[in-house]
Structures are given as C-alpha cells and as structure tokens.
C-alpha positions in Angstrom: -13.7 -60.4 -8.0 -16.5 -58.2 -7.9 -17.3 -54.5 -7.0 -19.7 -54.2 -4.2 -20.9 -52.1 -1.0 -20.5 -53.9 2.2 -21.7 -52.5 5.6 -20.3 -54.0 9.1 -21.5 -53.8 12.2 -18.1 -53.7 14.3 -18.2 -54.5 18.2 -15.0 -55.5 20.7 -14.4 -58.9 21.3 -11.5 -58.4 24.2 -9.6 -56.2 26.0 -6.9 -57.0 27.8 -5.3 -55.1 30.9 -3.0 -53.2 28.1 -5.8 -51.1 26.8 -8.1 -48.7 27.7 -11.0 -49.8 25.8 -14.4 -51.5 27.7 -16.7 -50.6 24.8 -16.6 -50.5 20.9 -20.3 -50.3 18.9 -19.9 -48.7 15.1 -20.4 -49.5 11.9 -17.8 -50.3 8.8 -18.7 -49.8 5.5 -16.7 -50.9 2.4 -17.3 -49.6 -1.0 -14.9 -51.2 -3.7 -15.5 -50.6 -7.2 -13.7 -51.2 -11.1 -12.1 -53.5 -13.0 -9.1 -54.9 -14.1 -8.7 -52.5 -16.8 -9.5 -49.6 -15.4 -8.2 -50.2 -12.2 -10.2 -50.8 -8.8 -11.3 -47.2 -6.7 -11.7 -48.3 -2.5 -13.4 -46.6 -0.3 -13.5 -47.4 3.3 -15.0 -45.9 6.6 -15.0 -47.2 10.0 -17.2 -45.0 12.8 -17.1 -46.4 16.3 -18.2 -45.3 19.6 -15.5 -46.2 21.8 -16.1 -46.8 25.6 -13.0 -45.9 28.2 -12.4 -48.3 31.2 -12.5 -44.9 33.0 -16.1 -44.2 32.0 -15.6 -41.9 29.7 -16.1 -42.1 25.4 -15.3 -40.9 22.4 -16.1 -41.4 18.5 -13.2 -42.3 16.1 -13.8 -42.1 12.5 -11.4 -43.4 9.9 -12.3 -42.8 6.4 -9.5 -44.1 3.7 -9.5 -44.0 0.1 -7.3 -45.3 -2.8 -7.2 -46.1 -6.6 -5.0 -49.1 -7.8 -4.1 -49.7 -11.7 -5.3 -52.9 -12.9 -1.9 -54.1 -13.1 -1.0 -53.5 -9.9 1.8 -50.8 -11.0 0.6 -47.3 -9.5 -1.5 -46.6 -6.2 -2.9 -43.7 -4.5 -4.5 -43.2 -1.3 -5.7 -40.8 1.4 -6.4 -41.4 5.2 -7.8 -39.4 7.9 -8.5 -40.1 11.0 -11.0 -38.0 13.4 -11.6 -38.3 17.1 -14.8 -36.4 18.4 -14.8 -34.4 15.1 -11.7 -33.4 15.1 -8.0 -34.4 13.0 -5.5 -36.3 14.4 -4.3 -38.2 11.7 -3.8 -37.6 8.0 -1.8 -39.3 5.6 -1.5 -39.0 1.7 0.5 -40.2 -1.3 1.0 -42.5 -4.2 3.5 -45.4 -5.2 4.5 -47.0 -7.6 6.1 -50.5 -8.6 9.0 -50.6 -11.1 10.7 -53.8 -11.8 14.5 -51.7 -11.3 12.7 -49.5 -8.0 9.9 -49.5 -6.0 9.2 -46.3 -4.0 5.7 -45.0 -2.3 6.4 -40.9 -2.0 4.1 -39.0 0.9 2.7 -35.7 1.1 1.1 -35.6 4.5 1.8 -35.3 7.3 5.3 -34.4 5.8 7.1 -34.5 2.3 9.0 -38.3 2.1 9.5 -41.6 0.4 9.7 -45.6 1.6 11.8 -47.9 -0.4 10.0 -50.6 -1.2 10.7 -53.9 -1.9 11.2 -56.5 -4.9 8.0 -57.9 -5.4 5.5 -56.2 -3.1 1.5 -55.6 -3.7 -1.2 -53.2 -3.5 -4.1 -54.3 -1.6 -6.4 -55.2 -4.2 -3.6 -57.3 -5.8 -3.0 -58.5 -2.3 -6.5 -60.4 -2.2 -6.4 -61.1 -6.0 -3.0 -63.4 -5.9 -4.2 -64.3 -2.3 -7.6 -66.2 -4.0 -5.1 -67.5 -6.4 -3.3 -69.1 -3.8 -6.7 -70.4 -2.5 -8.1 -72.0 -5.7 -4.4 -73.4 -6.2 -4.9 -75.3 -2.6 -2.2 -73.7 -1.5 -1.9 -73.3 2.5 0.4 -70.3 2.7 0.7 -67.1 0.7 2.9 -64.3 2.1 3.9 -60.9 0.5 4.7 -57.9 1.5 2.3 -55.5 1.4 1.9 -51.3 1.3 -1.3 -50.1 1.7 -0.3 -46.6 3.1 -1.5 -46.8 6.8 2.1 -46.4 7.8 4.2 -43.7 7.1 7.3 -45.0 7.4 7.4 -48.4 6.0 5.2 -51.6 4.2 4.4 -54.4 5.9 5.6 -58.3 5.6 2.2 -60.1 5.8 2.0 -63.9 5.9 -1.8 -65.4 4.9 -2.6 -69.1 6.4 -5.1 -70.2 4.1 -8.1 -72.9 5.3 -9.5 -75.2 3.3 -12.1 -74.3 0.9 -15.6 -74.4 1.8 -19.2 -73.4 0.0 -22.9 -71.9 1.2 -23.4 -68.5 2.8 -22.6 -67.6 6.5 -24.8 -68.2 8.8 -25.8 -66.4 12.2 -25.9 -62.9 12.3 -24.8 -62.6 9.1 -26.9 -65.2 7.4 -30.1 -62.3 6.1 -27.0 -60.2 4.6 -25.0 -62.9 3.1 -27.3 -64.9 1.4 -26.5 -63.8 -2.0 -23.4 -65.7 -1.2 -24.5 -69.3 -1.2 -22.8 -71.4 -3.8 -20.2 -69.6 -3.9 -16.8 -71.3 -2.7 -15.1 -69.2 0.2 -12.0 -70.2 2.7 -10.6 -69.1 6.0 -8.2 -66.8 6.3 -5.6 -65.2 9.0 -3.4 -62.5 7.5 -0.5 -61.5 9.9 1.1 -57.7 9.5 4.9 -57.9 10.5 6.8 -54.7 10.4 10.0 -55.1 8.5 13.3 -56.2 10.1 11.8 -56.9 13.3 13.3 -60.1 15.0 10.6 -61.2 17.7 8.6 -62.7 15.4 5.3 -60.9 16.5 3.4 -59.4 14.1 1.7 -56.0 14.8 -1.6 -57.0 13.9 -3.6 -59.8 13.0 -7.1 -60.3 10.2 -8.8 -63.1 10.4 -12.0 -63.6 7.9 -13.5 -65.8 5.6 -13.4 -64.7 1.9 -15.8 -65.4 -0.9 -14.5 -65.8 -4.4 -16.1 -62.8 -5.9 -13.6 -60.8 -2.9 -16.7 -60.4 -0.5 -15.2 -60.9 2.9 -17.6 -62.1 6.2 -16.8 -62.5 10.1 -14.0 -60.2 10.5 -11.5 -60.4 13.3 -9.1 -57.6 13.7 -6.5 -58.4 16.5 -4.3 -55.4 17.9 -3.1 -57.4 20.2 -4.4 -56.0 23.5 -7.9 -55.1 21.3 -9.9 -57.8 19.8 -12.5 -56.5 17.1 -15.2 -57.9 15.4 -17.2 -56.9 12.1 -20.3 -58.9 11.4 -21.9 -57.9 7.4 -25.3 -56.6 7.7 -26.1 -55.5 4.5 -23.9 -56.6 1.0 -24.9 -54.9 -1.9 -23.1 -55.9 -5.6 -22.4 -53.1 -8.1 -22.1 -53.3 -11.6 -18.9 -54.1 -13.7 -17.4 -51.8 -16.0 -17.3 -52.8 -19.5 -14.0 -52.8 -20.8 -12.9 -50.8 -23.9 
C-alpha cells in the first residue's frame, strides 16, 4: 500500500424517480499518506455541482479527514459538509479498539459514544485486510467497519471480491493510470449494512477496481436512488516514510 494523491472527475450515472438529482459534475480528490509505523493521515474532498430536476442547483462540498495508528488501534477524524458555502453538517471524534471494549466517542454535533463491536476496522485497515483477502483468492471478506460518517452507529460491510487481473485501466482513465500497468488489481463491490437491520438492504453500495499498491480506479457509488461515478484523472505517488 502506497501513499499517493488521486483526483476524480465524479459525474451521475442514474437517478431514479426517488431523487431529486438530474445533474452531478465535480471533482474528488484523495490524498492518503504514512506508513505502517507511523500510522496513515487521509484526506478527502468531494466538490460537486448538483443539478435539481426542478432546474435549479447547488454546490455540495464534503471535505473529511482522519489519522489511523498503524495498528489499527486509535482513529480520528473530522467531517464537514457545505452546501453553497455554507454548514450543514459537522461531525468529529476519535475511537479506539480494545480487545475487552471498543468505543468511538463524538464531539460534534453533540457530546456521545457508539459501542462498537468485537473485531471491527478502521478504513485503512479495512482495505489492508481486504487486499489480503484478495491475494489469498478469497471471494468474500466482510467486517464491520466505522469510519465516522455516522453518528450513531458503524456499519456491517460485506466485500465480493473478483478475480485478480493485471495492466492499467483503460478509457478515460487510461493517460492517469498508466503508472498502474503491471500491477495486479481485482474487482470489488463493498456493501454498507446498518446494524440490526433485517431487510437485508444495504444502505449503500462501492463498487471499484483496486490496485495492489491501494490505488483505486472506476468508482461506483450507489445510494440507491443516486448512481455516481468517479473516473481518475490525475494519480500522483508520494513518498514513504522511513521508519525509525
């Protein structure tokens, strides 16, 4: 796994009767950088001009940051969202995963805590033990997962994992991407279940195909009654930290 800038040109795929959304044109960009010893720093923002089916539009930007220990033990993270400049959204806090407790604690929007879970990840870790699972031939990896984009619980994910594949994508993505031939990659959906819930839907769906160095290409985000796509237009690779 490497640390490395990637930039995404998002657009929307499908809308169904359910949403409001005719239009989505923005941009993604993905900064993830450290090591396994000093643990990995993520930076993510996504900046999309959003059409309404009533003609109107609006920009939504989400920026996100976090820091996870190499181990996977501690996490932080902060979100905000904007909508035409202004906050709707913001959610901070930290977590931590004990082998007697588990427990993320929040400070925004409001003071609280989320039991979590025997065995739950991070999201770094999340794609670490998920290439595992790929390299292993392994079909099927699911974990539950907090990442902190809910405030009141993690997320049950369940990976379906293709088989694996070599050369760099092709298309629109084939001028950013090309740094990525020879390296082995495989498809993979990711479905987000909330806990406890019993009609077997999950709330959201990723689909993408990741490289063995953690570069992902052709992402598919599906909310169900909005499809989006992010297509990599620029891939940049940043250095490693030495370890002490």
């Amino acid at each position: 796994m490497s640390p490395h800038r990637a930039v995404y040109a998002m657009k929307m795929i499908s809308s169904t009767e359910g949403s409001d959304i005719s239009s989505v044109t923005g941009k993604l960009v993905l900064e993830w950088q450290g090591s396994a010893c000093e643990g990995w720093v993520t930076n993510q923002r996504i900046v999309n001009r959003m059409g309404s089916k009533q003609g109107s539009s609006f920009v939504s930007d989400f920026r996100v940051s976090s820091w996870e220990a190499g181990d996977g033990s501690d996490y932080t993270f902060s979100m905000i969202h904007y909508v035409n400049g202004e906050t709707i959204e913001e959610i901070e806090g930290s977590a931590v995963r004990k082998e007697d407790k588990s427990l993320a604690t929040l400070s925004k929007p409001e003071d609280g805590t989320i039991a979590l879970p025997d065995g739950v990840v991070f999201p770094t870790e999340q794609i670490s033990r998920m290439l595992d699972a790929a390299h292993a031939g392994r079909t099927v990896f699911a974990v539950p997962v907090f990442d902190g984009s809910d405030t009141e619980h993690y997320f049950d994910t369940t990976a379906i994992l293709g088989g694996r594949k070599k050369g760099a994508p092709q298309g629109e993505e084939a001028r950013a991407g090309k740094s990525l031939e020879g390296l082995a990659h495989w498809p993979v959906q990711v479905s987000y279940f909330n806990p406890g819930d019993s009609t077997g839907l999950p709330d959201y769906e990723v689909s993408f195909q990741v490289y063995e160095n953690g570069v992902s290409t052709g992402l598919v985000m599906d909310y169900g009654d909005l499809v989006l796509g992010a297509d990599l237009m620029d891939l940049t690779m940043l250095p490693v930290p030495e370890c002490n």
